[in-house]
LORODO-124138 format. One record per residue (C-alpha): residue number from 0; x, y, z. Coordinates in pm, whole numbers, plus 50000, padded with zeros to 5 digits. Example, Ala and Ser with C-alpha at 12.3 -4.5 7.8 and 13.67 -1.06 7.14 Angstrom:
{0,{51230,49550,50780}} {1,{51367,49894,50714}} 
This chain:
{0,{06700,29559,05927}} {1,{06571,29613,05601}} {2,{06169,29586,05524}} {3,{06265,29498,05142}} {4,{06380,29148,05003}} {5,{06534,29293,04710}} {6,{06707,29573,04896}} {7,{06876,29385,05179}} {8,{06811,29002,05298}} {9,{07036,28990,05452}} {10,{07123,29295,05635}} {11,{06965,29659,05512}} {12,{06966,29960,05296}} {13,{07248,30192,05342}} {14,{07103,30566,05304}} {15,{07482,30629,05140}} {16,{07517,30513,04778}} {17,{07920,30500,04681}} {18,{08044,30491,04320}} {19,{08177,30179,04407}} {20,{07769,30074,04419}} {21,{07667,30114,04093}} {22,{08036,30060,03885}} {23,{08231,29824,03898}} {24,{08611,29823,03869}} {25,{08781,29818,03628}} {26,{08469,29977,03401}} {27,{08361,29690,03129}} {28,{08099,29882,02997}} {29,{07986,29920,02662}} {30,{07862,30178,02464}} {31,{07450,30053,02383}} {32,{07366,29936,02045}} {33,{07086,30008,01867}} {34,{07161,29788,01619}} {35,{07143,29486,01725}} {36,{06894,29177,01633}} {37,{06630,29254,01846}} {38,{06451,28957,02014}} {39,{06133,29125,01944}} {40,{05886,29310,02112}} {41,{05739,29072,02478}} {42,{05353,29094,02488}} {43,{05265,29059,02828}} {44,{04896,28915,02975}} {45,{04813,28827,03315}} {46,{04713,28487,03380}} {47,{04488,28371,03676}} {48,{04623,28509,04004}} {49,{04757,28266,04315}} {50,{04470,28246,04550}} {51,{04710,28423,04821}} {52,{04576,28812,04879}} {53,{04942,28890,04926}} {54,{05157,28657,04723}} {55,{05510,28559,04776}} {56,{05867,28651,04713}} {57,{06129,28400,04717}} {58,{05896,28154,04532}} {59,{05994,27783,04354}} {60,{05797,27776,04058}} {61,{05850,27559,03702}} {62,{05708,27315,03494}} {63,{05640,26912,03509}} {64,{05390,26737,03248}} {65,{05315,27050,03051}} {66,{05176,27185,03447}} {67,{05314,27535,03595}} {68,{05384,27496,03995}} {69,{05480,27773,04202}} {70,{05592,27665,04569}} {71,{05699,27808,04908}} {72,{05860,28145,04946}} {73,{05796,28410,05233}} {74,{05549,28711,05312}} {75,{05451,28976,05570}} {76,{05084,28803,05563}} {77,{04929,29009,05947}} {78,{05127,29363,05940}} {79,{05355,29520,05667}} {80,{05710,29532,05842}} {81,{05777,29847,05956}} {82,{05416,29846,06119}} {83,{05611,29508,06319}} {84,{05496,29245,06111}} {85,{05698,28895,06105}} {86,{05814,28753,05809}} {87,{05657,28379,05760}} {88,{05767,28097,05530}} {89,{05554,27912,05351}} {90,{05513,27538,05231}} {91,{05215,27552,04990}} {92,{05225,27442,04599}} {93,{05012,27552,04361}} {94,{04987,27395,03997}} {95,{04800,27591,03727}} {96,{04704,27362,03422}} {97,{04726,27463,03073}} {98,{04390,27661,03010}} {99,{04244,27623,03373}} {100,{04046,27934,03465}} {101,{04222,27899,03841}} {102,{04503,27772,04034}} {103,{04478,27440,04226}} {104,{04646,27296,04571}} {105,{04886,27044,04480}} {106,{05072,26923,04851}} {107,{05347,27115,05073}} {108,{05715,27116,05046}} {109,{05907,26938,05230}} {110,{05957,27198,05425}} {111,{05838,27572,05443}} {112,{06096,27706,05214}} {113,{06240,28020,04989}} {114,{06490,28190,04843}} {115,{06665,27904,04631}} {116,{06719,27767,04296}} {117,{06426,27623,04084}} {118,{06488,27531,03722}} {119,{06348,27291,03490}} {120,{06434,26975,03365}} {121,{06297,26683,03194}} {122,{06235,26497,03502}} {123,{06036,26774,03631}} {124,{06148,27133,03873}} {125,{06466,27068,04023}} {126,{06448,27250,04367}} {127,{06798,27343,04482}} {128,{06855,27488,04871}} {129,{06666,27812,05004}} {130,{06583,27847,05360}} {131,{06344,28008,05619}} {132,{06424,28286,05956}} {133,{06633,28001,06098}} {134,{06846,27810,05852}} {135,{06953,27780,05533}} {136,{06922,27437,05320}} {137,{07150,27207,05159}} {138,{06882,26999,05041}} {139,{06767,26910,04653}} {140,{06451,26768,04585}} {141,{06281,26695,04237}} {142,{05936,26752,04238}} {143,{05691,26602,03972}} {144,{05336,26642,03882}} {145,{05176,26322,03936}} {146,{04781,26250,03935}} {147,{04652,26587,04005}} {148,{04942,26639,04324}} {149,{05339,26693,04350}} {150,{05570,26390,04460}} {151,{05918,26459,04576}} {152,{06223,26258,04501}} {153,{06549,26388,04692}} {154,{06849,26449,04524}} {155,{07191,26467,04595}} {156,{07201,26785,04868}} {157,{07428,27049,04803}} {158,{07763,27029,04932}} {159,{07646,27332,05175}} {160,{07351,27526,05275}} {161,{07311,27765,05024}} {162,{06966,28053,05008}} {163,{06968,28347,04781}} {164,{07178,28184,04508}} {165,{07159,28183,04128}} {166,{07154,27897,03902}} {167,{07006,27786,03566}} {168,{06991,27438,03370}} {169,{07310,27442,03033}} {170,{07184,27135,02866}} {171,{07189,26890,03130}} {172,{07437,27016,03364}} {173,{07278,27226,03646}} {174,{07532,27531,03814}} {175,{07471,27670,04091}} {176,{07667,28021,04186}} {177,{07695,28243,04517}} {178,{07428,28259,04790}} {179,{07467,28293,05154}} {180,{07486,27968,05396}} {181,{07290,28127,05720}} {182,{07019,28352,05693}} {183,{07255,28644,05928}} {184,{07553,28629,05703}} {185,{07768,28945,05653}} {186,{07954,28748,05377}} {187,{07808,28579,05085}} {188,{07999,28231,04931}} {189,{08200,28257,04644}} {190,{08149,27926,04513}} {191,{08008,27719,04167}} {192,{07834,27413,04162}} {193,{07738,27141,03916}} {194,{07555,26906,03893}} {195,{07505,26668,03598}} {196,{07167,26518,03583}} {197,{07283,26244,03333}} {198,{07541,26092,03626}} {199,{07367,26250,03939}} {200,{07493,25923,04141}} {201,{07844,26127,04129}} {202,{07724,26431,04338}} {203,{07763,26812,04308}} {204,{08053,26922,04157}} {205,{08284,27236,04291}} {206,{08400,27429,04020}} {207,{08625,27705,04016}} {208,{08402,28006,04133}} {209,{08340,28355,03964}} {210,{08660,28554,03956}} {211,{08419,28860,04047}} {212,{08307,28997,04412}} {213,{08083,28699,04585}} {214,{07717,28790,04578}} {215,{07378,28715,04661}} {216,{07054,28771,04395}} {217,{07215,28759,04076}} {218,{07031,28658,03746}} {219,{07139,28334,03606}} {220,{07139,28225,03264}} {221,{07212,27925,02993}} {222,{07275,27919,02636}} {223,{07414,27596,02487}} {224,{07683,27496,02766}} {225,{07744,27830,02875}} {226,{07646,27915,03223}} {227,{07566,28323,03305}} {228,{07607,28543,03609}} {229,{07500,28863,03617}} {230,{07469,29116,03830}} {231,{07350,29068,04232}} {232,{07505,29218,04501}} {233,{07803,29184,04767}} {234,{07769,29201,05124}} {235,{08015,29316,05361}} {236,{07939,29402,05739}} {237,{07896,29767,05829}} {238,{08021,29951,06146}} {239,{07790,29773,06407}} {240,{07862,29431,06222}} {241,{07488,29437,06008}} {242,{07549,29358,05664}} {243,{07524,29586,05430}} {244,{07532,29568,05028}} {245,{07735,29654,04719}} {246,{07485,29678,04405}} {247,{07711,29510,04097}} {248,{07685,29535,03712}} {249,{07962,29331,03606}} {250,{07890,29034,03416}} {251,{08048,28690,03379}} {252,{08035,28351,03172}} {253,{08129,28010,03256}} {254,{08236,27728,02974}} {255,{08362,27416,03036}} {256,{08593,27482,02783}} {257,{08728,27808,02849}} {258,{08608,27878,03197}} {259,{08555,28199,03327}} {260,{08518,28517,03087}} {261,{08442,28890,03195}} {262,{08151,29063,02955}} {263,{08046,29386,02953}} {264,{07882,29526,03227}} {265,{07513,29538,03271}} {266,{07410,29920,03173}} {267,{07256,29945,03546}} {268,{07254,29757,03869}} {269,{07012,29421,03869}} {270,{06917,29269,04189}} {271,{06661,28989,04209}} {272,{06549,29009,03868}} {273,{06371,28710,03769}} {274,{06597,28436,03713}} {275,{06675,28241,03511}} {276,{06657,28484,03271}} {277,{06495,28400,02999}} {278,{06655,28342,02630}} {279,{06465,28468,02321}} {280,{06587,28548,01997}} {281,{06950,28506,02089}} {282,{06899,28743,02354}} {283,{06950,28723,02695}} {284,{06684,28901,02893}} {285,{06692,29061,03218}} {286,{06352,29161,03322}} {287,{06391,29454,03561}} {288,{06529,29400,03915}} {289,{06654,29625,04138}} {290,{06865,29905,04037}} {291,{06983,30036,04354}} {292,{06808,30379,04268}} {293,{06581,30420,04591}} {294,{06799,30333,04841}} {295,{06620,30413,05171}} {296,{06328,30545,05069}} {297,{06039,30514,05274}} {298,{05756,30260,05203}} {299,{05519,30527,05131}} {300,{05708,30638,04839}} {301,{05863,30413,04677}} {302,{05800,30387,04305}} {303,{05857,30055,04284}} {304,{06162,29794,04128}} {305,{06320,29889,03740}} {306,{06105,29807,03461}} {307,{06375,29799,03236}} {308,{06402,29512,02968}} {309,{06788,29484,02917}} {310,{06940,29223,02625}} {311,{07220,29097,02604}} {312,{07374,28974,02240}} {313,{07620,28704,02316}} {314,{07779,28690,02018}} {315,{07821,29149,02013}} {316,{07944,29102,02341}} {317,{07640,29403,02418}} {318,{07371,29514,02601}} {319,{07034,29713,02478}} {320,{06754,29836,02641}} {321,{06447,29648,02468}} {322,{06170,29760,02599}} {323,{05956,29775,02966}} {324,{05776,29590,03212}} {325,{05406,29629,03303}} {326,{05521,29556,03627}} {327,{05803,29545,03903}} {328,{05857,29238,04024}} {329,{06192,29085,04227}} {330,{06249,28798,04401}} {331,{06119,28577,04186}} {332,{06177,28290,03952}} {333,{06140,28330,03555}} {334,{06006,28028,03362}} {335,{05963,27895,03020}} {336,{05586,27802,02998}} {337,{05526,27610,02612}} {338,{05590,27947,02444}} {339,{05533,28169,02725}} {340,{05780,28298,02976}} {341,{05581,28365,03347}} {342,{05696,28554,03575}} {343,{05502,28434,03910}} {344,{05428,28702,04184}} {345,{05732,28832,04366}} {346,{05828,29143,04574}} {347,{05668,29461,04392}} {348,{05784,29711,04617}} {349,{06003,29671,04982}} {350,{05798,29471,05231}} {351,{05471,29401,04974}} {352,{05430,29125,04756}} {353,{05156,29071,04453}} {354,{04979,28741,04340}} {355,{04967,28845,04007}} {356,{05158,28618,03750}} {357,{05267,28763,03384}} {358,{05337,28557,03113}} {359,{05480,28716,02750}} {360,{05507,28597,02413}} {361,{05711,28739,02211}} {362,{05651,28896,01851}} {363,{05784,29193,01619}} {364,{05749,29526,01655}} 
């Protein structure tokens, strides 16, 4: 098994890396503008770090009454996992107020819980599925800040369990996209979900899924009613039946309207980037991820995820690299903070988590 989140959950990294890896087929992609509008240049600052000395990957975290909660997700909190540490889930929510000097406990979860959907809403952080070693969940629960704690109102539940999927929030319809249904799967589901939060008495929707390969960990986006996937990566099982991934590039939006439409192809590989990605400018922004490039390197040297900033112009149909990342972190949610975006912890390299949370404004060059 792998020790990296980003790299392989489920299954592991292959030490082999085929074409077929890191371009897709037929080949969408485009030659990179520099011309472009340029969102502007993100200036990052750290804000107070969860009181966790090794964070979380696979974290819940967004906004209710102006209040930043991050929630759940998993670490390797006694022994880094190739020394034989287990992987535990956690239920713990934390809720940082706008200019506290610290983060607060704010309640549990449900249920110890990571790896699923978190986006938010004007009733508060819609928490869609995830799971722990076990199971995966079905379950949706909105959870709002009330009186200095979190309450939790459940939802309609998904029409299957669903961890390591994408989703993001296109005006008040919430999709849902890939994902795996057990925690062992050698197969991730090809499916699309909505919900609309206006009529949520009529359930989850099932839309006509991506016309791409089924994945796990892509980046999901919104801009008006148009719903983004990008990126991730497809299992398949390998020779003893372990799965085993396919890093993707290709790119794909969903319209009511129109449905499905093939863009141009990310310039690199993006697993687990922060998601949803965040919209500035225009832009579409994928905030690192990883790229596939260290496959099977050992703990002690790996340099890390990408720190690539890539935009994407929807109206050029392009992609541009916009700047970098003071830091490397997958596996983790992306989230609109006033006029912040906060990235919350996550993995930083395989195995090893950080508390530290980033937040950027952005401003010109």
């Amino acid at each position: 098994m792998s020790i990296s989140d980003a790299g392989t959950i489920p299954g592991r990294h292959s030490c082999e890396v085929t074409a077929s890896m890191l371009s897709p087929h037929p080949d969408h992609s485009p030659a990179m503008k520099t011309t472009l509008a340029s969102p502007g240049i993100l200036r990052w600052r750290q804000l107070p770090a969860l009181p966790d000395r090794e964070g979380f990957a696979g974290s819940f975290a967004g906004v209710s009454e102006d209040v930043l909660l991050v929630a759940g997700g998993a670490n390797f909190p006694d022994q880094r996992p190739w020394e034989g540490g287990t992987k535990h889930w956690h239920d713990g929510i934390f809720a940082l107020e706008p200019g506290a000097k610290g983060w607060r406990e704010a309640g549990r979860l449900p249920t110890a819980n990571g790896y699923g959907v978190a986006v938010t809403a004007a009733e508060g952080v819609v928490l869609a599925g995830g799971g722990d070693a076990r199971r995966n969940f079905a379950e949706v629960w909105l959870a709002r800040w009330e009186r200095r704690t979190v309450t939790f109102t459940a939802w309609p539940a998904l029409p299957r369990p669903l961890a390591q999927a994408a989703g993001a929030l296109a005006g008040r319809i919430l999709y849902v996209a890939g994902g795996i249904d057990r925690p062992d799967a050698t197969q991730a589901q090809q499916v699309l979900y909505a919900l609309d939060l206006d009529r949520r008495e009529a359930g989850w929707q099932e839309l006509t899924p991506c016309p791409g390969a089924e994945r796990i960990l892509a980046v999901a986006a919104a801009q008006g009613d148009a719903f983004y996937f990008l990126g991730g990566a497809r299992l398949e099982p390998d020779e003893v039946g372990q799965p085993r991934r396919e890093w993707l590039r290709d790119a794909w939006r969903f319209t009511p309207r129109e449905g499905w439409r093939r863009l141009a192809d990310l310039p690199r590989a993006a697993v687990a980037a922060p998601t949803p990605a965040p919209l500035v400018a225009g832009q579409i922004l994928v905030l690192g991820g990883d790229d596939g490039g260290q496959l099977g390197a050992a703990p002690a040297v790996h340099r890390g995820f990408s720190r690539d900033i890539l935009a994407y112009a929807p109206a050029a149909d392009a992609w541009s690299r916009l700047d970098s990342l003071p830091f490397s972190h997958v596996t983790t949610p992306a989230v609109a903070w006033g006029t912040e975006i906060v990235v919350p912890g996550g993995e930083v390299r395989p195995g090893i988590r950080s508390p530290e949370i980033w937040a950027a404004t952005t401003g010109s060059a």
